[in-house]
C-alpha positions in Angstrom: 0.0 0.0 0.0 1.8 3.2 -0.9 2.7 5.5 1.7 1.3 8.6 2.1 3.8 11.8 0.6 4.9 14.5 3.5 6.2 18.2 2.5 9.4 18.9 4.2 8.1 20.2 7.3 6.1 17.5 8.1 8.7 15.1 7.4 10.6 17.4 10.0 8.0 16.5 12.5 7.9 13.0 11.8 11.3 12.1 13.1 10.7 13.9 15.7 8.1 11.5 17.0 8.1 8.1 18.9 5.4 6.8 21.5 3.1 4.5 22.4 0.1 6.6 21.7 0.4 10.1 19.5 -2.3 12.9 19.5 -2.2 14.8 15.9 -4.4 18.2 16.9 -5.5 19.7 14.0 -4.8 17.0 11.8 -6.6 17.8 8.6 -5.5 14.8 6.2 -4.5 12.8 9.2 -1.5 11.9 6.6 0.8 12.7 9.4 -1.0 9.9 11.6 -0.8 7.5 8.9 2.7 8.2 8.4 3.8 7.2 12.0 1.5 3.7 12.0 2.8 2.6 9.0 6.5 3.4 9.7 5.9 1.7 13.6 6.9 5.4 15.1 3.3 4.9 17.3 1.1 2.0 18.1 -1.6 4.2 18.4 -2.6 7.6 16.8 -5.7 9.9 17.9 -6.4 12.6 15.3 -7.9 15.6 16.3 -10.4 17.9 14.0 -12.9 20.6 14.6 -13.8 21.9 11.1 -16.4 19.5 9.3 -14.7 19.8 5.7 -10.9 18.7 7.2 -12.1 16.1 9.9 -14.1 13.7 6.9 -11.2 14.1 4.9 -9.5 12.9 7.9 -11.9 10.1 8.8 -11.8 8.9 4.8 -7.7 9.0 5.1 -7.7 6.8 7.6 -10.4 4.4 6.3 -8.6 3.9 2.9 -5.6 2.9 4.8 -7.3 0.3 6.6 -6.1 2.0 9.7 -9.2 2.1 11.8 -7.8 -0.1 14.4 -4.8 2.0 14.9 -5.9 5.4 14.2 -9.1 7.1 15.7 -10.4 10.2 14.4 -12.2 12.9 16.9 -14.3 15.8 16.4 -12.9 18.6 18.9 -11.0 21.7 19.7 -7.4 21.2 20.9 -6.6 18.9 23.4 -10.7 18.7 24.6 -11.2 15.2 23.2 -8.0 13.9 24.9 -7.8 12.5 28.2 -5.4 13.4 30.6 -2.5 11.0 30.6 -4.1 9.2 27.2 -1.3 10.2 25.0 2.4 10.2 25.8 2.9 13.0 22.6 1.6 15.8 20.4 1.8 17.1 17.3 0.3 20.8 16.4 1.1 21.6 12.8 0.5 24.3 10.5 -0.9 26.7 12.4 0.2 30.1 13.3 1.6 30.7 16.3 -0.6 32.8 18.4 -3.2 29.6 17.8 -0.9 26.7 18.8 -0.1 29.0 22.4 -4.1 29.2 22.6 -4.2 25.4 22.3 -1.5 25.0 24.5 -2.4 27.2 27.3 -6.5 25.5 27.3 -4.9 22.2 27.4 -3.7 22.1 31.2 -3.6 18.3 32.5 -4.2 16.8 29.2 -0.9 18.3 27.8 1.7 15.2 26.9 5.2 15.5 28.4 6.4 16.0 24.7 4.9 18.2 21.7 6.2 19.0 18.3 5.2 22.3 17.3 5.5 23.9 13.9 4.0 27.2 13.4 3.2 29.1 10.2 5.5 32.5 11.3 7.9 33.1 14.1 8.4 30.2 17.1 9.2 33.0 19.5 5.8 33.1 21.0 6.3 29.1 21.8 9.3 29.2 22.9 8.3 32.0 25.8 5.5 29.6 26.2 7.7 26.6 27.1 10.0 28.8 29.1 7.2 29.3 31.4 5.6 26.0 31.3 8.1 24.1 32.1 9.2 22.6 28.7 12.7 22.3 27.3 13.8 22.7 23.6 15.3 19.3 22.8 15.4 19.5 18.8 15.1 22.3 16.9 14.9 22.6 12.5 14.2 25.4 10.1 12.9 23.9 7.1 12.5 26.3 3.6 9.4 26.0 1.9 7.1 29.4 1.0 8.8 30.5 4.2 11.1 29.4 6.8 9.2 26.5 9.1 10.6 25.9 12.6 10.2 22.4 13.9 10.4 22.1 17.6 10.4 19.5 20.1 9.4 20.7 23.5 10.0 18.0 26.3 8.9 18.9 30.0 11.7 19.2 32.4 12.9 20.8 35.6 14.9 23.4 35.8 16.8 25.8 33.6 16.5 24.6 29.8 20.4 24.0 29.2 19.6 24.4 25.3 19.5 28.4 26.2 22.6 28.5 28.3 26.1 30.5 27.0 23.3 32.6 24.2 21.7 35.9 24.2 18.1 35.0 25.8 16.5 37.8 23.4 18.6 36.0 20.4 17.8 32.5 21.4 14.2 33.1 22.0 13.8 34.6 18.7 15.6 32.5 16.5 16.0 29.5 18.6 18.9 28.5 20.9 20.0 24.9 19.2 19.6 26.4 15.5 21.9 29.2 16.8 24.2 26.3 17.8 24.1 24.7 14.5 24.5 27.7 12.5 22.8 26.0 8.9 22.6 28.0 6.4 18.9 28.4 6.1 18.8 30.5 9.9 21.8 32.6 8.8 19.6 33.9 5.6 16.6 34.4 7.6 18.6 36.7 9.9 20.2 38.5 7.1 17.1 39.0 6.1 15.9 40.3 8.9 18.5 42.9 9.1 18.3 44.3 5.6 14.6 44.7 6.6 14.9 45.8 9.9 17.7 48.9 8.7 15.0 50.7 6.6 13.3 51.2 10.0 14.7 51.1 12.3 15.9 53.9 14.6 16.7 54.7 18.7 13.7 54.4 20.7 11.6 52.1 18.8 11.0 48.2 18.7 12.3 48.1 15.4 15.6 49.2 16.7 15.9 46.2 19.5 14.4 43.9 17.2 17.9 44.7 14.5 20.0 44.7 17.8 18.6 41.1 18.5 19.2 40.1 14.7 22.8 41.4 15.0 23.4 39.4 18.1 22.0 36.4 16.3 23.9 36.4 13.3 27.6 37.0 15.7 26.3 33.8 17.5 26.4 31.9 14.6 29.3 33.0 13.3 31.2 32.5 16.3 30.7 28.8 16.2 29.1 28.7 19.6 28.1 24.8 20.1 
């Protein structure tokens, strides 16, 4: 039976992923879910969908892969159809932001002790989440695709998250502390980028200024070679 085809990012998340039982939330074509049953990443897979359109589409996914046993599609909105302690991960994909931290911050006991995250825009907004919540940033990737996806792996931890330590919080928060380890190529164009950008605007006094002094900081980080 032929597999079903990720996009890079969701590949990304993929190999990021391997429990007993995986929560997908906001699953759509619940290709994700199939992905990780057929490849023996998950035993068992719940796929979460509110919208009508995306959660048949989900439901038929699953059905033509012969997957019912495995994978169980549920109508909801974030982590309300989970139990607590159900799943021991979980995925939120494609979604901006602002939306997964909404998800995130609703989810209270039902939240896994790991999630893979990858917004639409910036990760900063997560990563202050996790910060706070009590979640380290174990793997981190910037895929290219219409934009620049990060990929994050967020496992809950005590204490300090190591992965920030030696860095510019600001810069680490922003562009993420084990990508500024790495240095690839992919974070050291979006920063350029962000520079050019940010110089047409900025000046002393505004955001847009502290934002290009964050950018600078980011950019000596990875060229430095920090590990």
């Amino acid at each position: 039976m032929t597999m079903p085809t990720l996009d890079a990012r969701l590949e990304a998340v993929l190999g990021l992923i391997c429990t007993d039982v995986h929560a997908d939330i906001g699953s759509d074509h619940a290709r994700l879910p199939v992905r990780l049953v057929r490849e023996g990443r998950v035993r068992r897979c719940i796929a979460v969908e509110l919208n009508p359109g995306p959660l048949e589409q989900a439901r038929r996914s699953v059905a033509r892969s012969r997957l019912e046993a495995q994978i169980e599609v549920r109508e909801g909105d974030g982590f309300g159809p989970i139990l607590p302690g159900e799943v021991g991960s979980a995925s939120l994909c494609g979604m901006g932001a602002h939306t997964i931290r909404r998800i995130l911050e609703r989810a209270g006991e039902r939240l896994p002790s790991v999630l893979i995250v990858q917004p639409n825009d910036s990760a900063l907004l997560l990563r202050l989440w996790a910060w706070a919540a009590g979640y380290h940033v174990c793997a981190e990737h910037l895929i290219v695709g219409y934009w620049p996806y990060p990929v994050l792996r967020l496992d809950r931890a005590s204490g300090p998250d190591p992965a920030y330590e030696g860095l510019s919080l600001d810069a680490a928060l922003k562009y993420g502390p084990l990508l500024l380890r790495a240095g690839g190529e992919a974070l050291v164009q979006q920063i350029r980028d962000d520079i050019v950008r940010l110089q047409k605007v900025a000046a002393p006094g505004r955001e847009s200024w502290q934002e290009l002094e964050t950018a600078k900081t980011a950019l000596a980080a990875t060229s430095s070679g920090i590990k």
